[in-house]
C-alpha positions as CSV (number, residue, x, y, z in Angstrom):
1,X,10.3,-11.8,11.8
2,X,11.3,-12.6,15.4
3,X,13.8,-10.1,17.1
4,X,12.8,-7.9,14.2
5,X,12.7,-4.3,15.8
6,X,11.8,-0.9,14.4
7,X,12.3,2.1,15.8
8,X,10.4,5.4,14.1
9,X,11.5,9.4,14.3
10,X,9.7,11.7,13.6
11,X,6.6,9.1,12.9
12,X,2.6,11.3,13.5
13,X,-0.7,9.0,13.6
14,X,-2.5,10.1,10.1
15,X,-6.4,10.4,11.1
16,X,-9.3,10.8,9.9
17,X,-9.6,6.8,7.3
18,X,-11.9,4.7,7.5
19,X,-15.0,3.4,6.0
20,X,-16.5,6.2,5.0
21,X,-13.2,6.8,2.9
22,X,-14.2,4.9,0.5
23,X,-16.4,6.3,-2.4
24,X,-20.0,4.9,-3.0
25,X,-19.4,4.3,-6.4
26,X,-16.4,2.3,-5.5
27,X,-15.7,-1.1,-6.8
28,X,-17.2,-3.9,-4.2
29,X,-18.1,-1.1,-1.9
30,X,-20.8,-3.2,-1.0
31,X,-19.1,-5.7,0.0
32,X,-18.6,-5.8,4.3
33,X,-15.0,-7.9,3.7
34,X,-13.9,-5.0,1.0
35,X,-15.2,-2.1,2.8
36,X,-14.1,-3.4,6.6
37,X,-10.5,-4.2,5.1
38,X,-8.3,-1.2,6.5
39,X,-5.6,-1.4,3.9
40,X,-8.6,-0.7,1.1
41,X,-9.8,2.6,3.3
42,X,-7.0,3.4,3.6
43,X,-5.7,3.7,-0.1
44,X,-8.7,5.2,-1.0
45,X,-7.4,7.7,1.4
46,X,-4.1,7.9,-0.2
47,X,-5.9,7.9,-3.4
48,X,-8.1,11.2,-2.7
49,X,-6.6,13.0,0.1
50,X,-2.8,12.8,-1.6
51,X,-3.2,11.9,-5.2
52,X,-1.7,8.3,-4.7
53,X,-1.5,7.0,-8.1
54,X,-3.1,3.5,-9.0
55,X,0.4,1.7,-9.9
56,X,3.5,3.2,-10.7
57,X,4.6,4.3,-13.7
58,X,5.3,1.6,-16.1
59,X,8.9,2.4,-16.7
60,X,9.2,1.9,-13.3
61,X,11.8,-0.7,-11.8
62,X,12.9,-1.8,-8.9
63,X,16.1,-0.5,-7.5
64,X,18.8,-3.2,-7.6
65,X,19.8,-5.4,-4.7
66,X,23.7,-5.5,-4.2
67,X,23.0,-8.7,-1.8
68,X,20.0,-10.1,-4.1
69,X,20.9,-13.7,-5.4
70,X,22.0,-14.0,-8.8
71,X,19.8,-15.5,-11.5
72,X,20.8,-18.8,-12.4
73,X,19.8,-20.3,-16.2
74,X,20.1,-23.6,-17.4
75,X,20.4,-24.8,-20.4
């Protein structure tokens, strides 16, 4: 978004992701447009090096939105 702007405290560079994150047995692995894609390496990152989970929990929801639009039926 334009004029958008974020400012981070506290933020550190996490190191050491890449394409060798990614195990060999992996899905699609083999795949240069899979293995070159940096969000992939790095969730399998996440995924070994802090137990990321696959998907949340399926009782999961999200939290609600005070300024989300209300849902409209018709009938």
């Amino acid at each position: 978004m334009r004029g958008l702007t974020v400012t981070l405290d506290n933020a550190r560079p996490i190191t050491g992701w890449g394409e060798h994150s990614i195990p060999a047995d992996a899905p699609r692995r083999g795949q240069w447009r899979y293995r070159t894609c940096r969000n992939w390496q790095f969730a399998w990152w996440l995924r070994t090096n802090r137990n990321a989970p696959d998907a949340p929990p399926s009782t999961w929801q999200p939290p609600d939105d005070p300024d989300a639009p209300k849902q409209l039926t018709f009938l």
